[in-house]
C-alpha positions in Angstrom: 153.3 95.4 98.3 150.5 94.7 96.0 148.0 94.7 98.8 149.3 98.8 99.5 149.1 99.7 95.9 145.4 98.7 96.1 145.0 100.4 99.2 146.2 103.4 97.8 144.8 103.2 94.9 141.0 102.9 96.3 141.8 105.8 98.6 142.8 108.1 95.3 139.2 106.9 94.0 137.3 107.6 96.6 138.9 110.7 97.7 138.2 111.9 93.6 134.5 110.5 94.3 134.4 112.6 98.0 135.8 115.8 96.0 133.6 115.3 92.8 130.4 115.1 95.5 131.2 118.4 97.0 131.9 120.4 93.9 128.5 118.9 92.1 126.7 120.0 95.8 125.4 117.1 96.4 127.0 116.7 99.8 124.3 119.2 100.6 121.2 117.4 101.6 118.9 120.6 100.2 119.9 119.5 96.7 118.7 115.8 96.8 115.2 117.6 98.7 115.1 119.9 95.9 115.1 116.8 93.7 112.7 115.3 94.8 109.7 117.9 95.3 108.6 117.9 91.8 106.0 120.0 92.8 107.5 123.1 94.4 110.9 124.2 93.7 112.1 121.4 91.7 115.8 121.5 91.1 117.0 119.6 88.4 120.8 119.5 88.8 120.3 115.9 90.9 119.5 114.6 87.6 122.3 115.9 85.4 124.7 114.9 87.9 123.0 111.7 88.1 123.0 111.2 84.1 126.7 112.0 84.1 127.5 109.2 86.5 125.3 106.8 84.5 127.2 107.8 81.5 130.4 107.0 82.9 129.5 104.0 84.4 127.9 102.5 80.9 131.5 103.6 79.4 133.3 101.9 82.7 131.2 98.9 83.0 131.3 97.9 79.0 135.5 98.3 78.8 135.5 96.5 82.4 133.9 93.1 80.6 136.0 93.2 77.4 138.9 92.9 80.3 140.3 89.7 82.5 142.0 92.0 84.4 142.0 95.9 86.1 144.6 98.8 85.4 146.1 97.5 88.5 146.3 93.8 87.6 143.6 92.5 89.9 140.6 89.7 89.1 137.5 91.8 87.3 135.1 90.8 89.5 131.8 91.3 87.6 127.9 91.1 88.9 126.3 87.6 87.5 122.6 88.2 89.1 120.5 90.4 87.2 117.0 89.2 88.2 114.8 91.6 90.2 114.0 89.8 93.3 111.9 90.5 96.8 115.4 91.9 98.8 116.2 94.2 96.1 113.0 95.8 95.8 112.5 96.0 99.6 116.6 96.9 99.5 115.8 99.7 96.8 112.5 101.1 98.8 114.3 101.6 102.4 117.5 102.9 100.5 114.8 105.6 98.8 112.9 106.3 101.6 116.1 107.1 103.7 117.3 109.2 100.9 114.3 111.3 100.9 113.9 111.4 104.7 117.6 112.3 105.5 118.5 114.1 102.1 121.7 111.6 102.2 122.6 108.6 100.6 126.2 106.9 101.7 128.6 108.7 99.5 127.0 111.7 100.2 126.6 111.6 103.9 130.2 109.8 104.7 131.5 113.3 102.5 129.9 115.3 104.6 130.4 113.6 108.1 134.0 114.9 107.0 132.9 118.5 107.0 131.3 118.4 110.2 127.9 118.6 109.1 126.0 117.2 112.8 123.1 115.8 110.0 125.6 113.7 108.4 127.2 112.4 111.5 123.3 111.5 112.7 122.6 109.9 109.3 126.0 107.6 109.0 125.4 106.8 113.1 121.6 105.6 111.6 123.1 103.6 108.4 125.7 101.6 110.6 123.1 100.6 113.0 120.7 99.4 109.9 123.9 98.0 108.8 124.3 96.0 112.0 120.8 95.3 112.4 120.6 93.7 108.6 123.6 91.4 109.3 121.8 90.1 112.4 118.5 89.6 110.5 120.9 87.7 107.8 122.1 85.3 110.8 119.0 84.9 112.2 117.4 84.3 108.8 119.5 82.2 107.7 120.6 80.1 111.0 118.1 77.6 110.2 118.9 76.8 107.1 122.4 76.2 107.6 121.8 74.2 111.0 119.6 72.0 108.7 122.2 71.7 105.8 125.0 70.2 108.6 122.9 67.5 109.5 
């Protein structure tokens, strides 16, 4: 039962997240262009919307470690790592340069593939292939290390 009520409950979340995206535009891959050409028609409403999120999730993030456990009653599972390292800047560079190229980013795209919008549908086909094509870089990558670690 518990296991539904989480379902559920991360399907209300992200169906507010979907329906805040669309109402702030941002589903609209024009907006995150408009961003980021700071030296034509810059469009500044990226960033508020941006801000607002930040704010929230300073606010969410500093309740969530004063807490052992969710609303819900499940583990808080908090990040540990904070150290900048050489697969979070790569990480952070593809996930810009996609962003600029495609005028998506997931939340944003995956909202949109539900509208029907044939640039969504190309850009979410594009992120589950680099999704695939990380997790067999990961394997490969890492193979040797755990072949040499079993002997």
């Amino acid at each position: 039962m518990k296991q539904h009520i989480d379902t559920l409950s991360s399907f209300i979340v992200g169906l507010i997240f979907g329906i805040g995206l669309i109402f702030a535009g941002m589903t609209d891959p024009s907006k995150v262009i408009g961003f980021l050409d700071i030296s034509g028609l810059w469009d500044p409403s990226l960033a508020l919307v941006m801000g607002g999120a930040i704010m929230v999730g300073v606010v969410a993030f500093r309740l969530a470690k004063q807490r052992s456990a969710s609303a819900l009653g499940g583990v808080m599972m908090m990040p540990t790592r904070n150290e900048i390292n050489r697969p979070l800047v790569i990480g952070s560079l593809l996930f810009g340069a996609g962003w600029g190229l495609g005028g998506f980013c997931p939340g944003p795209g995956l909202t949109a593939l539900g509208t029907g919008n044939t640039k969504a549908a190309i850009f979410v086909l594009a992120m589950i292939a680099g999704m695939g094509l990380f997790e067999l870089a990961e394997r490969f990558w890492h193979a040797p290390r755990r072949a040499a670690a079993s002997i």
